[in-house]
C-alpha positions in Angstrom: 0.0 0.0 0.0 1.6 3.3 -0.8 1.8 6.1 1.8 -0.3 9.1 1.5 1.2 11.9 -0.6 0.9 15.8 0.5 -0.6 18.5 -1.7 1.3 20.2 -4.3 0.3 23.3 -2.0 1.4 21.6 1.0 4.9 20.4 -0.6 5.5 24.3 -1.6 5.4 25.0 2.1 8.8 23.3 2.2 11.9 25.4 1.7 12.6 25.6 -2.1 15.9 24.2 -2.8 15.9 25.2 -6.8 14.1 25.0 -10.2 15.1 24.2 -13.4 13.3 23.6 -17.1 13.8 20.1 -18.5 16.3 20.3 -21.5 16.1 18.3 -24.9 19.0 15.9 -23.8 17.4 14.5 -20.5 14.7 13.1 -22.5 14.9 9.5 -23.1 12.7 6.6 -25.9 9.9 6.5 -23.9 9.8 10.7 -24.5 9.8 11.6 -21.2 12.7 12.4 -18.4 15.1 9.8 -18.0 14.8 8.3 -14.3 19.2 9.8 -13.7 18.2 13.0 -14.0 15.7 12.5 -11.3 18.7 12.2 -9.2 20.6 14.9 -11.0 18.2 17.0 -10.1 18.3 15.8 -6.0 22.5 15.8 -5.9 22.2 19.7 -7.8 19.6 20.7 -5.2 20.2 18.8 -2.3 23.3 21.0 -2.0 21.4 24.0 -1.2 19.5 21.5 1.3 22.6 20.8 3.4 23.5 24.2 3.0 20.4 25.1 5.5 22.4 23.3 8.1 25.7 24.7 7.9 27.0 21.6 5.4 28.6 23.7 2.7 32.0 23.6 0.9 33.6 25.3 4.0 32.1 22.1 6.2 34.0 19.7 3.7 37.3 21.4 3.0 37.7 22.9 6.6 36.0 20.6 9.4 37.4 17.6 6.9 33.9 16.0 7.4 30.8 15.3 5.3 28.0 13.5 4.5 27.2 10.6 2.3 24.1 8.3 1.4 23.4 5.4 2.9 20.2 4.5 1.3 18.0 6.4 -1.4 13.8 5.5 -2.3 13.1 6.9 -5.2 9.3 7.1 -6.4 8.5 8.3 -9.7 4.5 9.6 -9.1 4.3 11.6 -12.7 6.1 12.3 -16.1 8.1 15.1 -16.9 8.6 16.1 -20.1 11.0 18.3 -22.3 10.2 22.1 -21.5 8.7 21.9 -18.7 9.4 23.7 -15.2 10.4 21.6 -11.8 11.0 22.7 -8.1 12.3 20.7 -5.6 11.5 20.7 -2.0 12.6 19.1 0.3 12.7 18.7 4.3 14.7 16.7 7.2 12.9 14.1 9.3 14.8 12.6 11.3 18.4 12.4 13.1 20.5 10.2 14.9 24.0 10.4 16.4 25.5 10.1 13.3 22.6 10.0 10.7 20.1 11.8 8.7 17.0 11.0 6.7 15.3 13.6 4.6 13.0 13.6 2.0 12.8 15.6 -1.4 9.9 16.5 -3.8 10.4 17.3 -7.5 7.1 19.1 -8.7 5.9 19.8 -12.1 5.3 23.8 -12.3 3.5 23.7 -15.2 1.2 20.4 -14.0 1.2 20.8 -10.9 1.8 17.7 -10.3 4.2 16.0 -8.1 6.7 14.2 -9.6 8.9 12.5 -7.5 9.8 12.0 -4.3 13.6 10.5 -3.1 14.1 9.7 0.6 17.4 9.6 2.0 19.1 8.3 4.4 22.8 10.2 5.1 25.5 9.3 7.6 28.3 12.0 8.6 31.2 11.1 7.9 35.2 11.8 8.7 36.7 12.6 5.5 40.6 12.0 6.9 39.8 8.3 8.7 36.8 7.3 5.7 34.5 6.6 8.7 31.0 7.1 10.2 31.6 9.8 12.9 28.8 11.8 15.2 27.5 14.5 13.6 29.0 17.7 15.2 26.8 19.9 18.0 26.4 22.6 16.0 25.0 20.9 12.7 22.9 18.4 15.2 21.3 21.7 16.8 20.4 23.2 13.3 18.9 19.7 12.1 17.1 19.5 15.3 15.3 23.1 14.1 14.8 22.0 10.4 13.2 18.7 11.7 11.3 20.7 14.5 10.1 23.1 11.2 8.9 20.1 9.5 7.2 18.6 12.0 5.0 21.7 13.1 3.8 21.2 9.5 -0.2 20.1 9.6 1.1 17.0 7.3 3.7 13.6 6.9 6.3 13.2 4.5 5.2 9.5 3.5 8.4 8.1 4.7 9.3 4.2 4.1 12.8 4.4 6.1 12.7 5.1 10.4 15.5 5.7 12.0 15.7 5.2 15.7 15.8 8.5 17.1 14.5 11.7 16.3 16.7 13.8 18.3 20.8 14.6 18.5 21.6 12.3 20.2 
Protein backbone atom coordinates (compact mmCIF):
# COMPACT_ATOMS: atom_id res chain seq x y z
CA UNK A 1 0.00 0.00 0.00
CA UNK A 2 1.63 3.32 -0.82
CA UNK A 3 1.76 6.12 1.83
CA UNK A 4 -0.25 9.12 1.45
CA UNK A 5 1.15 11.87 -0.58
CA UNK A 6 0.91 15.81 0.53
CA UNK A 7 -0.59 18.49 -1.72
CA UNK A 8 1.35 20.18 -4.27
CA UNK A 9 0.25 23.30 -2.04
CA UNK A 10 1.36 21.60 0.97
CA UNK A 11 4.92 20.42 -0.56
CA UNK A 12 5.55 24.28 -1.58
CA UNK A 13 5.39 25.04 2.09
CA UNK A 14 8.78 23.28 2.23
CA UNK A 15 11.87 25.40 1.73
CA UNK A 16 12.58 25.62 -2.14
CA UNK A 17 15.87 24.23 -2.83
CA UNK A 18 15.92 25.17 -6.79
CA UNK A 19 14.13 24.96 -10.17
CA UNK A 20 15.08 24.19 -13.45
CA UNK A 21 13.34 23.56 -17.10
CA UNK A 22 13.82 20.12 -18.47
CA UNK A 23 16.30 20.35 -21.53
CA UNK A 24 16.06 18.28 -24.86
CA UNK A 25 19.02 15.92 -23.83
CA UNK A 26 17.35 14.49 -20.51
CA UNK A 27 14.74 13.06 -22.50
CA UNK A 28 14.90 9.45 -23.11
CA UNK A 29 12.70 6.56 -25.92
CA UNK A 30 9.94 6.46 -23.91
CA UNK A 31 9.83 10.70 -24.53
CA UNK A 32 9.78 11.56 -21.18
CA UNK A 33 12.65 12.42 -18.36
CA UNK A 34 15.14 9.85 -18.05
CA UNK A 35 14.78 8.33 -14.32
CA UNK A 36 19.17 9.76 -13.71
CA UNK A 37 18.19 13.03 -13.97
CA UNK A 38 15.70 12.47 -11.25
CA UNK A 39 18.73 12.21 -9.19
CA UNK A 40 20.64 14.87 -11.04
CA UNK A 41 18.15 16.96 -10.05
CA UNK A 42 18.25 15.76 -5.95
CA UNK A 43 22.51 15.82 -5.94
CA UNK A 44 22.21 19.74 -7.76
CA UNK A 45 19.56 20.67 -5.22
CA UNK A 46 20.17 18.76 -2.30
CA UNK A 47 23.25 21.00 -1.98
CA UNK A 48 21.35 23.96 -1.17
CA UNK A 49 19.46 21.47 1.28
CA UNK A 50 22.62 20.76 3.43
CA UNK A 51 23.52 24.23 2.97
CA UNK A 52 20.40 25.14 5.50
CA UNK A 53 22.43 23.32 8.09
CA UNK A 54 25.65 24.66 7.93
CA UNK A 55 27.04 21.63 5.37
CA UNK A 56 28.61 23.71 2.73
CA UNK A 57 31.98 23.63 0.90
CA UNK A 58 33.64 25.32 4.05
CA UNK A 59 32.14 22.06 6.25
CA UNK A 60 34.02 19.73 3.70
CA UNK A 61 37.34 21.36 3.03
CA UNK A 62 37.73 22.90 6.58
CA UNK A 63 35.99 20.60 9.37
CA UNK A 64 37.39 17.57 6.87
CA UNK A 65 33.91 16.01 7.39
CA UNK A 66 30.77 15.34 5.26
CA UNK A 67 28.01 13.55 4.50
CA UNK A 68 27.18 10.61 2.33
CA UNK A 69 24.12 8.34 1.38
CA UNK A 70 23.38 5.41 2.91
CA UNK A 71 20.21 4.46 1.32
CA UNK A 72 18.03 6.36 -1.39
CA UNK A 73 13.82 5.55 -2.30
CA UNK A 74 13.09 6.91 -5.22
CA UNK A 75 9.26 7.09 -6.41
CA UNK A 76 8.49 8.33 -9.71
CA UNK A 77 4.52 9.59 -9.10
CA UNK A 78 4.29 11.62 -12.67
CA UNK A 79 6.06 12.26 -16.07
CA UNK A 80 8.15 15.06 -16.91
CA UNK A 81 8.62 16.07 -20.15
CA UNK A 82 11.01 18.34 -22.28
CA UNK A 83 10.18 22.15 -21.50
CA UNK A 84 8.65 21.85 -18.70
CA UNK A 85 9.42 23.69 -15.16
CA UNK A 86 10.38 21.63 -11.79
CA UNK A 87 11.01 22.66 -8.15
CA UNK A 88 12.28 20.70 -5.64
CA UNK A 89 11.52 20.74 -2.02
CA UNK A 90 12.62 19.14 0.31
CA UNK A 91 12.71 18.65 4.32
CA UNK A 92 14.69 16.73 7.23
CA UNK A 93 12.90 14.12 9.28
CA UNK A 94 14.80 12.57 11.35
CA UNK A 95 18.38 12.44 13.08
CA UNK A 96 20.49 10.22 14.88
CA UNK A 97 24.05 10.43 16.44
CA UNK A 98 25.48 10.12 13.33
CA UNK A 99 22.60 10.02 10.69
CA UNK A 100 20.07 11.78 8.74
CA UNK A 101 17.02 10.96 6.67
CA UNK A 102 15.26 13.62 4.56
CA UNK A 103 12.97 13.57 2.04
CA UNK A 104 12.78 15.63 -1.38
CA UNK A 105 9.93 16.48 -3.83
CA UNK A 106 10.38 17.26 -7.49
CA UNK A 107 7.15 19.09 -8.73
CA UNK A 108 5.94 19.76 -12.13
CA UNK A 109 5.33 23.78 -12.28
CA UNK A 110 3.48 23.69 -15.19
CA UNK A 111 1.15 20.40 -14.02
CA UNK A 112 1.20 20.81 -10.86
CA UNK A 113 1.82 17.69 -10.28
CA UNK A 114 4.22 15.96 -8.05
CA UNK A 115 6.74 14.23 -9.56
CA UNK A 116 8.87 12.49 -7.52
CA UNK A 117 9.79 12.01 -4.35
CA UNK A 118 13.60 10.55 -3.11
CA UNK A 119 14.09 9.73 0.62
CA UNK A 120 17.40 9.58 1.99
CA UNK A 121 19.06 8.29 4.38
CA UNK A 122 22.79 10.22 5.06
CA UNK A 123 25.48 9.29 7.59
CA UNK A 124 28.34 11.97 8.64
CA UNK A 125 31.24 11.06 7.87
CA UNK A 126 35.17 11.81 8.65
CA UNK A 127 36.72 12.62 5.47
CA UNK A 128 40.57 12.01 6.88
CA UNK A 129 39.78 8.35 8.70
CA UNK A 130 36.81 7.31 5.71
CA UNK A 131 34.46 6.60 8.69
CA UNK A 132 31.04 7.12 10.22
CA UNK A 133 31.65 9.83 12.87
CA UNK A 134 28.80 11.76 15.23
CA UNK A 135 27.50 14.51 13.63
CA UNK A 136 29.00 17.68 15.17
CA UNK A 137 26.79 19.87 17.98
CA UNK A 138 26.38 22.64 15.99
CA UNK A 139 24.98 20.93 12.66
CA UNK A 140 22.93 18.40 15.24
CA UNK A 141 21.29 21.71 16.82
CA UNK A 142 20.43 23.19 13.31
CA UNK A 143 18.91 19.66 12.12
CA UNK A 144 17.12 19.53 15.28
CA UNK A 145 15.30 23.07 14.11
CA UNK A 146 14.75 22.04 10.37
CA UNK A 147 13.17 18.74 11.72
CA UNK A 148 11.28 20.71 14.51
CA UNK A 149 10.10 23.08 11.20
CA UNK A 150 8.87 20.14 9.48
CA UNK A 151 7.17 18.56 12.03
CA UNK A 152 5.00 21.69 13.07
CA UNK A 153 3.77 21.18 9.51
CA UNK A 154 -0.25 20.06 9.63
CA UNK A 155 1.07 16.98 7.25
CA UNK A 156 3.72 13.61 6.88
CA UNK A 157 6.35 13.19 4.54
CA UNK A 158 5.23 9.54 3.51
CA UNK A 159 8.43 8.09 4.73
CA UNK A 160 9.28 4.17 4.06
CA UNK A 161 12.76 4.41 6.13
CA UNK A 162 12.69 5.12 10.39
CA UNK A 163 15.50 5.67 12.00
CA UNK A 164 15.74 5.21 15.69
CA UNK A 165 15.83 8.49 17.12
CA UNK A 166 14.48 11.72 16.34
CA UNK A 167 16.66 13.79 18.32
CA UNK A 168 20.76 14.61 18.52
CA UNK A 169 21.56 12.25 20.23
Amino acid sequence: MRNKYPSVEAIRELPLLGNDVIPKKWEDLNGHVNVSYYLWLYNQMGWSMFGQIGITEHYFNERRLGFVDLENHTRYLSELHVGERVSVYGCYLAQDAKRVQGMVFVVNDDTDALACSIEFLAISMDLEQRRATAIPGDIATQLADAIEQYTALDWSAPAIMQIASKGPN
